[in-house]
C-alpha positions as MATLAB code, in Angstrom:
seq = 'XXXXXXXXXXXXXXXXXXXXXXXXXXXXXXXXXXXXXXXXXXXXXXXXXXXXXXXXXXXXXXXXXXXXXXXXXXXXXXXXXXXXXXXXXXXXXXXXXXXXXXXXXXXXXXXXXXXXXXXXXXXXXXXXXXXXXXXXXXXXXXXXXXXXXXXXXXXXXXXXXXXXXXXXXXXXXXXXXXXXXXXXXXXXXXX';
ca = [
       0.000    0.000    0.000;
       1.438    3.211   -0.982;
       2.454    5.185    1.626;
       2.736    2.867    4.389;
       5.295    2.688    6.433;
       6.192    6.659    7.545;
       9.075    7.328    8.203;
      10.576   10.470    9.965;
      11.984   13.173    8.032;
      15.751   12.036    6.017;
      14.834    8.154    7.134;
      15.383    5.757    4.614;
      14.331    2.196    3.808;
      17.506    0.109    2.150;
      17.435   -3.336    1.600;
      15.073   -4.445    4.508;
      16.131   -8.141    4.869;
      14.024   -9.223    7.221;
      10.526   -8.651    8.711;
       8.785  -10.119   11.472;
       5.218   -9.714   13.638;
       5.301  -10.277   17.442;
       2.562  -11.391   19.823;
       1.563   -7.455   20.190;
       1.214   -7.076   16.006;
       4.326   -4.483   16.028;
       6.431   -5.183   12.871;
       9.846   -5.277   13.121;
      11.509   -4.228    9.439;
      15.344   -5.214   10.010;
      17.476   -3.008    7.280;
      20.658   -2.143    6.242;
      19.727    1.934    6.873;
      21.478    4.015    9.239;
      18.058    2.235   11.922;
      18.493   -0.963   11.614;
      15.393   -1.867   13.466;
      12.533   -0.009   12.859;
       8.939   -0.648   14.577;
       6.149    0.032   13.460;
       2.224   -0.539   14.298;
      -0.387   -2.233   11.748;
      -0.937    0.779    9.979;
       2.487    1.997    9.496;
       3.143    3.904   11.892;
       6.517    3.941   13.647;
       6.734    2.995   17.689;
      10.471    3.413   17.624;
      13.717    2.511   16.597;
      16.832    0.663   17.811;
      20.210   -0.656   17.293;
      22.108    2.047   15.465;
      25.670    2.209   15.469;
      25.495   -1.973   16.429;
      24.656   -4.172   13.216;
      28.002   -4.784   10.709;
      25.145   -5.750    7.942;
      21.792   -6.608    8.602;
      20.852  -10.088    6.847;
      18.245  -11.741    9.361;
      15.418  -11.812   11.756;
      13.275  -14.258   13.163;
      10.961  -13.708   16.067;
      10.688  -16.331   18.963;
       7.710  -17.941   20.623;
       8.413  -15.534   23.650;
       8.770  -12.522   21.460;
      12.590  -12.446   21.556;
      14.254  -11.084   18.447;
      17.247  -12.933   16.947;
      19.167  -11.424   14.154;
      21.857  -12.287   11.934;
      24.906   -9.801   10.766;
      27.186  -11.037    8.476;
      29.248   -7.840    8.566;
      30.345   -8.605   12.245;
      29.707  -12.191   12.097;
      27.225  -12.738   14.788;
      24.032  -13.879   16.186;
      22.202  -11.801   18.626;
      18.821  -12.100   20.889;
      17.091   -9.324   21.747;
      13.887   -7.753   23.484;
      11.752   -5.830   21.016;
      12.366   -3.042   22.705;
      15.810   -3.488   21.831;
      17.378   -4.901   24.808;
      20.611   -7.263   24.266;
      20.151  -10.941   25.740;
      22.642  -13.044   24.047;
      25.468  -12.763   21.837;
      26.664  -15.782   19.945;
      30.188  -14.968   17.611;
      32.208  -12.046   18.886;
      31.729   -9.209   17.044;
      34.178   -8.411   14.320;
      36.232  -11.537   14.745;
      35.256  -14.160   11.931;
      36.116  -17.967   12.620;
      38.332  -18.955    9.558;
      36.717  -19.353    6.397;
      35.380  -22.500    5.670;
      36.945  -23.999    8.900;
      33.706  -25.025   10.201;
      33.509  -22.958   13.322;
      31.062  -20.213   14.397;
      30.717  -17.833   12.568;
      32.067  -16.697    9.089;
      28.630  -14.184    7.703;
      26.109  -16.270    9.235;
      22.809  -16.044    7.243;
      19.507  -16.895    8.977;
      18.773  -18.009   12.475;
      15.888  -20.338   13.339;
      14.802  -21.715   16.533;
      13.817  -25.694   17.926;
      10.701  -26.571   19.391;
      12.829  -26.876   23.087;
      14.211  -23.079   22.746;
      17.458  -24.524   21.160;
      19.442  -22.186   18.180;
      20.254  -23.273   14.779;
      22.299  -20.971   13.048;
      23.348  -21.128    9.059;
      27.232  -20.260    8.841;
      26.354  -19.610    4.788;
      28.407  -17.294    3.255;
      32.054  -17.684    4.715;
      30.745  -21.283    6.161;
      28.887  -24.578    4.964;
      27.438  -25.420    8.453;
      24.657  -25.414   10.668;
      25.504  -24.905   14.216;
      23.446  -26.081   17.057;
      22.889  -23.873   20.579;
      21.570  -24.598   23.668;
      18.729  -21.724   24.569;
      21.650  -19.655   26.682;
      23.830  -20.162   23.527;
      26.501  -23.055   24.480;
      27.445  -25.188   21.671;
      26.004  -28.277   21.464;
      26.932  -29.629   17.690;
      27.709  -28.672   13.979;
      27.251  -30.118   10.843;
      27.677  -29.872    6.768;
      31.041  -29.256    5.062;
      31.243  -27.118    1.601;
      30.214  -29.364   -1.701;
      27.163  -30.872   -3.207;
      26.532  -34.322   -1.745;
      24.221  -34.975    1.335;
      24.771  -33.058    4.003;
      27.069  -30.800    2.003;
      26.472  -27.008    1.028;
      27.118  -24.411   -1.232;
      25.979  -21.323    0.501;
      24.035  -22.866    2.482;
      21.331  -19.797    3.339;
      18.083  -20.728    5.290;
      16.727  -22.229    7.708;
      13.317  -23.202    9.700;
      12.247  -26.339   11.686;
       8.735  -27.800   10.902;
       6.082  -28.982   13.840;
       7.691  -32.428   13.951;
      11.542  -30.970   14.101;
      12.812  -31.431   11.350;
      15.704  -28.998   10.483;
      15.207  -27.863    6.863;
      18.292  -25.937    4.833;
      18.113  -23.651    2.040;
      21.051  -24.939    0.442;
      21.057  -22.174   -2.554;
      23.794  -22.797   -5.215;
      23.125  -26.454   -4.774;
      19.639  -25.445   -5.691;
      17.961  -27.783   -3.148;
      16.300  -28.171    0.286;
      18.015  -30.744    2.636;
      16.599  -31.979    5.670;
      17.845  -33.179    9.232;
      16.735  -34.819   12.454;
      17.507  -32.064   15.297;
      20.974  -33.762   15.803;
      21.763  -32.963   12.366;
      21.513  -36.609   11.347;
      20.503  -36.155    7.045;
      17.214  -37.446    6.264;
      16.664  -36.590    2.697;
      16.822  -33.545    0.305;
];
């Protein structure tokens, strides 16, 4: 709808990678603008903004079943879990310090961020990575899998990823052109 979505005065939108609705309705438009996270009601209008001067590059959102926010920054190579009111819960990575490319560990430009049905973290490691690390809810590690190429279990760019109602762990493995699938534990079921 044109029009929708005011912003104040020299705001912009740019490349808003990620939107998400919590319990309350606000929308949460994560972007790579100057705000990062901009709120805003059902009819556009804007509640507030946060996280300026902390995001590398957005890439990611995805809103938990208790409202937390988790986002993805592949320009600081982290995971982070937030209140939506912007409050900082949990950093997984440190900031500005990428593991090795392609060695496998946390994090190299992590993509997307999705959660398991008993609070756990998965986390694609897609763009400096081929993995899919595994958190406990306060973020300790508790496995990784995949390894760059295009047999199963294997990624190129491995990008997104979500876990269905029966947990299943399903990867948006992009330049491989495919969805693979996993039990929790990262064991391949089928693609």
């Amino acid at each position: 709808m044109p029009g929708w979505g005011k912003l104040p005065d020299g705001w912009e939108w740019n490349a808003v990678v990620g939107v998400g609705v919590d319990s309350q309705d606000r929308i949460f438009a994560y972007n790579r603008s100057d705000h990062p996270m901009i709120v805003l009601d059902q009819d556009g209008n804007m509640l507030r903004s946060w996280g300026e001067d902390v995001f590398g590059t957005a890439h990611h959102l995805f809103i938990g079943p208790d409202d937390s926010i988790y986002t993805t920054d592949v320009g600081d190579h982290t995971v982070r879990k937030w209140t939506g009111d912007g409050e900082l819960l949990l950093t997984l990575g440190t900031p500005n310090e990428p593991a090795q490319e392609f060695s496998g560990e946390p994090f190299n430009r992590p993509t997307d961020v999705a959660l398991g049905h008993d609070g756990s973290i998965y986390v694609r490691d897609g763009y400096g990575n081929a993995r899919v690390h595994h958190f406990t809810p306060n973020g300790t590690h508790i496995n990784s899998w995949g390894e760059p190429g295009s047999g199963p279990g294997q990624f190129r760019i491995p990008h997104s990823v979500c876990v269905d109602a029966a947990g299943l762990v399903y990867v948006a493995d992009m330049e491989n052109s495919r969805i693979q699938v996993f039990l929790p534990d990262g064991q391949y079921v089928r693609e």
